[in-house]
Structure formats: C-alpha cells, structure tokens
C-alpha positions as CSV (number, residue, x, y, z in Angstrom):
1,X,25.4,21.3,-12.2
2,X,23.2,23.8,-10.4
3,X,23.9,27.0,-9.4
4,X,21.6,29.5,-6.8
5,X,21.2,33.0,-6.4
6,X,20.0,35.6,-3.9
7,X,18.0,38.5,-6.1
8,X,16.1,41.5,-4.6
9,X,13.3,40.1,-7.7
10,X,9.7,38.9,-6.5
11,X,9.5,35.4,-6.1
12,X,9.8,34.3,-9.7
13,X,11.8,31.8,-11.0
14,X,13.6,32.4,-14.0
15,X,16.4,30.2,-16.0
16,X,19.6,31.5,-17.0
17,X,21.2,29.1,-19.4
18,X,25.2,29.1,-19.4
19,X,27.1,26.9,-22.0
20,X,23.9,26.1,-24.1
21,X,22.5,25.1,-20.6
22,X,24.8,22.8,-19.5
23,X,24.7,25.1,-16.5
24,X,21.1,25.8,-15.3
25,X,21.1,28.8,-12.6
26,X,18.2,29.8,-10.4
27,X,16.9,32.6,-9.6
28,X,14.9,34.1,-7.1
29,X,14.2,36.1,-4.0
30,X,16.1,33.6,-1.3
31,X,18.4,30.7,-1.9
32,X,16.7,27.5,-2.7
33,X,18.9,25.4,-0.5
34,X,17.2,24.6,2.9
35,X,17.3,22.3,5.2
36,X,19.1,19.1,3.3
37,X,19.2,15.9,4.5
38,X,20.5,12.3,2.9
39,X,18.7,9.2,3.6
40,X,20.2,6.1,3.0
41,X,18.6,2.8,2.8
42,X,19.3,-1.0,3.1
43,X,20.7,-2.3,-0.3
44,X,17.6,-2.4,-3.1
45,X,18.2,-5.0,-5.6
46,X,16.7,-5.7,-9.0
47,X,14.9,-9.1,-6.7
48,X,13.4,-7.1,-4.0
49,X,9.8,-7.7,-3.4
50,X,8.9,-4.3,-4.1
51,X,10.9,-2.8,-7.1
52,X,9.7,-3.0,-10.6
53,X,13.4,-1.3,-12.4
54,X,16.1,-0.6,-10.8
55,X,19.0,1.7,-12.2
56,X,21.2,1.8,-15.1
57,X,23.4,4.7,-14.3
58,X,25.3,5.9,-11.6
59,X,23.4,9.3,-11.2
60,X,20.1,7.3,-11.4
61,X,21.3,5.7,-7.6
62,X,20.3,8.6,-5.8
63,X,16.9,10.1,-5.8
64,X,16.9,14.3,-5.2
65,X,13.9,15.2,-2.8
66,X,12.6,18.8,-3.1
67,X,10.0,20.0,-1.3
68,X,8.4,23.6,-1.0
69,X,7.1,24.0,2.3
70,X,5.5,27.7,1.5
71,X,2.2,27.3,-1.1
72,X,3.1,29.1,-4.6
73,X,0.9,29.6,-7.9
74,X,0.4,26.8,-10.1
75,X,2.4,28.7,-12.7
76,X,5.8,29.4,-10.5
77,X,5.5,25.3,-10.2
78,X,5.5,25.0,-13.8
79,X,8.2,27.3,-13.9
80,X,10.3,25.2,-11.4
81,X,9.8,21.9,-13.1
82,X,10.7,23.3,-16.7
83,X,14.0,24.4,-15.1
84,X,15.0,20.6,-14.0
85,X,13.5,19.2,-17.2
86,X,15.1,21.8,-19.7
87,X,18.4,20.7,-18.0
88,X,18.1,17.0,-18.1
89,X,16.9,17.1,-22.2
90,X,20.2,19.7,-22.7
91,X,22.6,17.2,-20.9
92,X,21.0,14.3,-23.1
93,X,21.5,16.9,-26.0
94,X,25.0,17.3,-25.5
95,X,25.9,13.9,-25.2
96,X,23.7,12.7,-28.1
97,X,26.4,15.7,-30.0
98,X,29.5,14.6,-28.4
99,X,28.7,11.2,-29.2
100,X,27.3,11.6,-32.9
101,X,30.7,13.3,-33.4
102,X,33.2,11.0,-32.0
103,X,31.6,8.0,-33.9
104,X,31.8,10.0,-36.8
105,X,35.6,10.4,-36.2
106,X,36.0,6.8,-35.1
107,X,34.7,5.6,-38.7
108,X,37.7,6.9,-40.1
109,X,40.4,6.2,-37.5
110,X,43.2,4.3,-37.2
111,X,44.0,4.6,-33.6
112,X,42.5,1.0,-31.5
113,X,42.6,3.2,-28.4
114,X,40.6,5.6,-29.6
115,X,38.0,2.8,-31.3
116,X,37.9,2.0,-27.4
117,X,37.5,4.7,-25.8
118,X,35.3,6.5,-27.9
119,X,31.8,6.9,-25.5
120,X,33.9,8.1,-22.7
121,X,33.9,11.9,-23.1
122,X,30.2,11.2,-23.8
123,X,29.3,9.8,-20.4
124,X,31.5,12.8,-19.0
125,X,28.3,15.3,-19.4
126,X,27.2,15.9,-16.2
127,X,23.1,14.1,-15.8
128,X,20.9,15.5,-13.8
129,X,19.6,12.8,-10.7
130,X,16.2,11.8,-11.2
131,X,14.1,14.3,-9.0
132,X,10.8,14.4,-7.0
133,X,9.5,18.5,-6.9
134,X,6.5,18.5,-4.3
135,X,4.3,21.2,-3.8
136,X,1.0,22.9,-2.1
137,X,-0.3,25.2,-5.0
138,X,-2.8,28.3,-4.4
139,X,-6.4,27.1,-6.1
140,X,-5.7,26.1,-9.8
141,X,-7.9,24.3,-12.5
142,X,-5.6,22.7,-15.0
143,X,-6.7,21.9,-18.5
144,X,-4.9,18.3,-20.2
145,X,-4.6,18.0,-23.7
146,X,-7.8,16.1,-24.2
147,X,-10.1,19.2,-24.0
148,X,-7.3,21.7,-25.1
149,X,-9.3,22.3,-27.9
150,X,-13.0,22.2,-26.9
151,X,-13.1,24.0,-23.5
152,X,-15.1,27.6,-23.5
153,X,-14.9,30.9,-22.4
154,X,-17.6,30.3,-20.7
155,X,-16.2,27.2,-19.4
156,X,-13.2,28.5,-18.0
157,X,-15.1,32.1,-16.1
158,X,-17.0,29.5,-14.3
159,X,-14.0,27.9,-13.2
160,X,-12.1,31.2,-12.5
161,X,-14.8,32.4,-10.2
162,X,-16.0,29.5,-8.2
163,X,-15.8,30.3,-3.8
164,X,-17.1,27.7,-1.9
165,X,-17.1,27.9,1.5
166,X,-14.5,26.8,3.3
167,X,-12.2,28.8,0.6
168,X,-11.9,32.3,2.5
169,X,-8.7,34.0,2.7
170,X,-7.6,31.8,-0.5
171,X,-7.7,33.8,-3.8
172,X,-9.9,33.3,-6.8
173,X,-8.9,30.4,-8.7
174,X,-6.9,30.5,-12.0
175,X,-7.0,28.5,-15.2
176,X,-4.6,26.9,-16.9
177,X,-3.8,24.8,-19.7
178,X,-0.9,22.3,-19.6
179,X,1.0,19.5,-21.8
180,X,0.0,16.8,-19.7
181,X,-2.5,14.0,-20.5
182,X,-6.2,14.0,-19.0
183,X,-8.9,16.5,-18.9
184,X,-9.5,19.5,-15.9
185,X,-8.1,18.4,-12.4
186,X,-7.9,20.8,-9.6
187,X,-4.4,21.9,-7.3
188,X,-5.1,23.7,-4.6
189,X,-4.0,24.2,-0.9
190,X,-4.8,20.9,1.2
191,X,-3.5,18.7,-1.9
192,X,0.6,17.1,-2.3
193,X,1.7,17.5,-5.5
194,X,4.5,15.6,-6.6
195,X,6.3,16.1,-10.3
196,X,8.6,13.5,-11.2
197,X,11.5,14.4,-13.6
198,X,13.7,11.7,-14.8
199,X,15.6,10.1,-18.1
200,X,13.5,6.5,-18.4
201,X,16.3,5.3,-19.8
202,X,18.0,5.4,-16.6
203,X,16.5,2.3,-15.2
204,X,16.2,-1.2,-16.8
205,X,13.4,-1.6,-19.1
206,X,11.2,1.5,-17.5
207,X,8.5,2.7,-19.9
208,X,6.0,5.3,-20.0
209,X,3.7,2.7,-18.8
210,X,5.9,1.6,-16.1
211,X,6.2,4.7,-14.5
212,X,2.1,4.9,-14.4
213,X,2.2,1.8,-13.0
214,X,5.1,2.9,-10.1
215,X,3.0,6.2,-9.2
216,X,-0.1,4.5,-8.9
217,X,1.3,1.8,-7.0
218,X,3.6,4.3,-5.1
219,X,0.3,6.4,-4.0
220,X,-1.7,3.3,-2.7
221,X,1.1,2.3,-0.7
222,X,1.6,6.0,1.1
223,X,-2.3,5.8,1.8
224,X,-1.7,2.3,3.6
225,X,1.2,3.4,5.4
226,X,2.1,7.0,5.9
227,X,2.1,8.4,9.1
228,X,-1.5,9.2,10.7
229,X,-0.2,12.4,12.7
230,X,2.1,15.1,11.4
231,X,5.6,15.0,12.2
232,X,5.8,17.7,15.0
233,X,2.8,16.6,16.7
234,X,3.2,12.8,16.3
235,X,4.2,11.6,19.9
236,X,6.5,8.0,20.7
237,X,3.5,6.3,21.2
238,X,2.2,7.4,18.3
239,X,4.9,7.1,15.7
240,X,3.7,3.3,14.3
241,X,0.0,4.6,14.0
242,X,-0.6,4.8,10.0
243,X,-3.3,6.0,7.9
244,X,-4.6,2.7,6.7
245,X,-6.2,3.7,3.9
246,X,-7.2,0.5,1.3
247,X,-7.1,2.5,-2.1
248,X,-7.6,1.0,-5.6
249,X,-6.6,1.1,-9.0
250,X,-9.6,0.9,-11.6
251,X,-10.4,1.4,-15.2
252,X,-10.2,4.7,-15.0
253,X,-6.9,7.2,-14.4
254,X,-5.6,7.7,-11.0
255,X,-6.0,6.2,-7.5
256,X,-9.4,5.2,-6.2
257,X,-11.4,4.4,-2.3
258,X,-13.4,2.6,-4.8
259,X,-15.5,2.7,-8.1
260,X,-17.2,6.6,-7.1
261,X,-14.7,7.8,-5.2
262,X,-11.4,9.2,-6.1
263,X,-8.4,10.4,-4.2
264,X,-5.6,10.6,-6.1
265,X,-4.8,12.3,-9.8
266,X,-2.2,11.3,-11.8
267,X,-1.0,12.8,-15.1
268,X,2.5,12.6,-17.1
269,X,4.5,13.7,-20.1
270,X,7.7,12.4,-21.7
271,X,9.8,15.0,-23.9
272,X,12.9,13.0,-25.2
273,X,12.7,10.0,-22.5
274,X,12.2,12.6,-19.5
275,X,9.5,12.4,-17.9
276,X,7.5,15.8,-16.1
277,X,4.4,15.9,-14.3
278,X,3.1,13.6,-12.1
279,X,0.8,12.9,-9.4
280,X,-2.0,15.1,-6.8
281,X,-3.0,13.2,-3.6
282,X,-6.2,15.3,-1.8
283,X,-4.6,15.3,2.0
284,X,-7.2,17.9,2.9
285,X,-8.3,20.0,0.5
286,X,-11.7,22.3,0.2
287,X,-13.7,19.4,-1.7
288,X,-15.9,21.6,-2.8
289,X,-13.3,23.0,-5.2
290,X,-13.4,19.3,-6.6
291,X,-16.9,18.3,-6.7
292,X,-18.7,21.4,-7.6
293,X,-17.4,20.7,-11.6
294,X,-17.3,17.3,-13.3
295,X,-13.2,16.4,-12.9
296,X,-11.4,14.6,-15.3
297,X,-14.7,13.6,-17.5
298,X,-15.9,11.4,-14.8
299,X,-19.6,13.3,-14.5
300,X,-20.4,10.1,-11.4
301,X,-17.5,10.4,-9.6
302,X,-16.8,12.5,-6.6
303,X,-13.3,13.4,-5.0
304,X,-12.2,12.3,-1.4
305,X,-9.4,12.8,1.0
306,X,-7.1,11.9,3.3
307,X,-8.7,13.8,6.2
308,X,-12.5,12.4,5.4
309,X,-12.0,9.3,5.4
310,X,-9.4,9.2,8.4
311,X,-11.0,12.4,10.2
312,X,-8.6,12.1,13.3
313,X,-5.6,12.3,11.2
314,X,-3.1,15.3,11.7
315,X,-0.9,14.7,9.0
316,X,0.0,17.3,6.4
317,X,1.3,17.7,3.0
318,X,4.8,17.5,4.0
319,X,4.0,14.4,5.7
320,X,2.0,12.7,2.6
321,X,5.2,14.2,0.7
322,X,7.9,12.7,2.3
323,X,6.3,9.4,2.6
324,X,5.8,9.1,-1.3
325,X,8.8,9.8,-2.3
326,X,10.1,6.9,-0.4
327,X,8.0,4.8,-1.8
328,X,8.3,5.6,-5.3
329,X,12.1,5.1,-4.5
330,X,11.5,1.6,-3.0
331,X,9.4,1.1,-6.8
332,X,12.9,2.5,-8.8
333,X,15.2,0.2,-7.0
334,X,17.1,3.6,-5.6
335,X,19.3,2.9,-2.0
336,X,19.1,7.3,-1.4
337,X,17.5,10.1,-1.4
338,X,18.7,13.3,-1.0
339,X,15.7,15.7,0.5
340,X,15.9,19.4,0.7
341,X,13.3,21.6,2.6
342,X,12.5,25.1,1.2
C-alpha cells in the first residue's frame, strides 16, 4: 500500500516506514499522483509469439507505469527507486515470517483445517505490482561495481567538470557510484531511463538472465517501432510513421546500431529476487557527454542516438518511455499497465 503527501519540503524524497514498512509513504513537495491512465490489452498467453514468462501471481498481471515528466538529479532517482524496492523486499520479508511461523505451528498441530490452510494468511501481505520508474536525469556519470574500487580522484574531477558544447544552461555533471553491474555510463537530459522493480519469482521460470534478455530485446523492438514524432505534434497522417531503427545485440552489454556504435545501456541488480536498475536509451542527448570519456571500458566504441540516426524524428523521452514499457510488458506476458504521469 502506498500512501502520498503534500510537504512545504524541497523536492526530496524521503521514506517513512509504518508497520516495519509494510506501509511505504512518500514524501515530497506535490502529490505524486498525476495524470493516471489504465491500458488494457488483448489476452497475453504463456504461447504468444512474443512473451518469454508470463505471471505467476495475481499482482504480477498488471504492470505500474511511472513516469517523471520534469528532469531530476540522478540521486533523487535513486532515492525513488529505493522506496519501491525497500517495499517489495519488506512485503517478501513479512511473508517469508508469517510463513516460517505458521509451518512451525502446523508441525505440531492436530487441526486438518489448519494443515490446509496454513499459506493463506501468508499470501494475505499485500505485494507490490511489478513497476517501470522512467526518468530524464540532469548530467550524471555513474560508477558500476567493476571499477568501484580502481577509479581516481583524478578520474572522477575530470568527469565532474567536463562542458561540451551543446551543454549550456545544464549544470556541471556529478559523479556517482552505484550497486549495479558495469563500469561508468552517463544519464543526462536527452536520455529515457527506465528502472525495472519487480519479484522474479513472480513469473514462470524468469531469471536474472531472462530479464537481460527481455530489456535487450524490449529496447530493439521500441527502436523498430516507436513512434517517429512526439505525441502532441504527431499528426493522423503521421501516427503509423515509426522510427525504424535495426539495432543489435552483440558480445558486449547493451543494445547496439552495430559492432562501434552503441545506443542503449543496460545494467541490473537483484536483492532477494527483486530486481532494480535497468536500462538508458540515448533519444537525444549531448553526445559529447558520451564520447569525450571511454564508456563502459569499450575505449573503440562511440555512443549514438535516436535523433542521429533518424534526424527528422520529433519524438521525446516520454515518447521512447511509453513505448518500452509496452514492450517489455508484451515480453512478461502482462494483459495491463497502469501509467501515471508526474
């Protein structure tokens, strides 16, 4: 259960756990409930073409959309994700407890009814629904755990105060180091990034290495087919006209044009079978941001976009947001989402 706030506070999120956080309440300057809307699709089952999984619980059927139209810090994204995923791993807490005890009890009953019925208060903790957070961050280089321990000083001022052109009005970039896999990667404004928080064992046979696989695949297939003009713009006669984009999947991590040229970085982490983290698609971004540094330890590789390779495109982040997520449901076997603009 979520609850929201108005606060007089700057825009900072912070987490107020109730009931050992069973209740997870948000906090900040304005609500967090915009615009909602619910999106229902034909019937998704385990044989369609398309999905790899498809879900195991009754929570799992619906995705949860949220997008954040207004850029924030890299940081205040963190902050938001940690909320969803400390929620999800307490629910799983609680009903690992509730369980643990009842078997316990069971062992030594008598009762056949209550042999029976023993999971049921269990399954009674309310679960989070699998949720898609997608952003626009202010200029941000992220460090992964594979150079955690070998970056510089030096390393990181050089980072910090990098302004290429193109980059006036934007503010000096921060640095910071995260618990995801991969090496330095770069959010900033022009790029959609998506954070995936759900339970794996919610679907049928999903792994850590399936849901790679679904974010990859779910990224290609937005680059083939999202929309080529942004939503308020994008004319009648204009609505079937997609971006056509043929991307790749290679060796290396993340989505590819082809073996030099990279659009799309990808990074996850799993606490306790929930996933956080996820995926950055460069819609239009200041590529100098990208290609000035060596990203991700790829020293020959250079960093591409939406709006390069398709230069009379007019679609935006929200655009290349919405279009993923429905894609990466199509992948999970889900029938809804639930999307909420804020």
């Amino acid at each position: 259960m979520l609850r929201y706030a108005m606060t007089p506070r700057r825009s900072i999120w912070t987490p107020l756990q109730v009931n050992q956080g069973v209740m997870v309440r948000m906090v900040m300057h304005r609500p967090i409930l915009g615009h909602l809307s619910r999106m229902r699709y034909s019937s998704t089952s385990p044989k369609d073409a398309q999905a790899i999984t498809y879900p195991v619980t009754e929570k799992a059927r619906v995705l949860e959309h949220i997008h954040f139209k207004k850029r924030c810090t890299f940081k205040e994204g963190l902050q938001i994700q940690e909320l969803y995923v400390m929620h999800a791993l307490e629910a799983k807490r609680m009903q690992s407890k509730i369980a643990q005890r009842l078997r316990q009890r069971a062992e030594t009953a008598t009762n056949t009814d209550l042999l029976l019925d023993w999971p049921a208060p269990a399954k009674c903790i309310s679960t989070p629904r699998p949720t898609v957070l997608t952003f626009e961050f202010e200029p941000t280089y992220t460090g992964g755990k594979r150079i955690k321990k070998t970056i510089t000083k030096d390393e990181v001022q050089a980072l910090e105060s990098f302004t290429p052109p193109g980059s006036e009005g934007y503010p000096s970039p921060k640095f910071v180091q995260v618990e995801r896999g991969g090496q330095v990667t770069f959010h900033g404004p022009g790029q959609m990034v998506a954070y995936i928080v759900l339970d794996l064992k919610a679907f049928h046979g999903f792994t850590v290495r399936c849901l790679v696989s679904a974010i990859e695949r779910a990224t290609i297939n937005t680059l083939q087919c999202a929309p080529k003009h942004e939503a308020s713009r994008n004319a009648t006669r204009r609505r079937n006209d997609k971006l056509g984009i043929k991307a790749i999947q290679t060796s290396e991590n993340g989505v590819w044009i082809d073996e030099k040229r990279k659009i799309a970085s990808l990074g996850v982490n799993v606490r306790r079978s929930i996933t956080s983290h996820g995926v950055c698609i460069n819609v239009n971004p200041t590529l100098q941001y990208l290609n000035h540094f060596t990203m991700c330890g790829l020293p020959e590789s250079s960093a591409t976009s939406i709006h390069e390779l398709v230069p009379s495109a007019t679609c935006g982040v929200g655009d290349i947001a919405a279009t993923f997520v429905n894609q990466f449901r199509m992948l999970l076997g889900i029938e809804e989402i639930v999307r909420s603009d804020i």
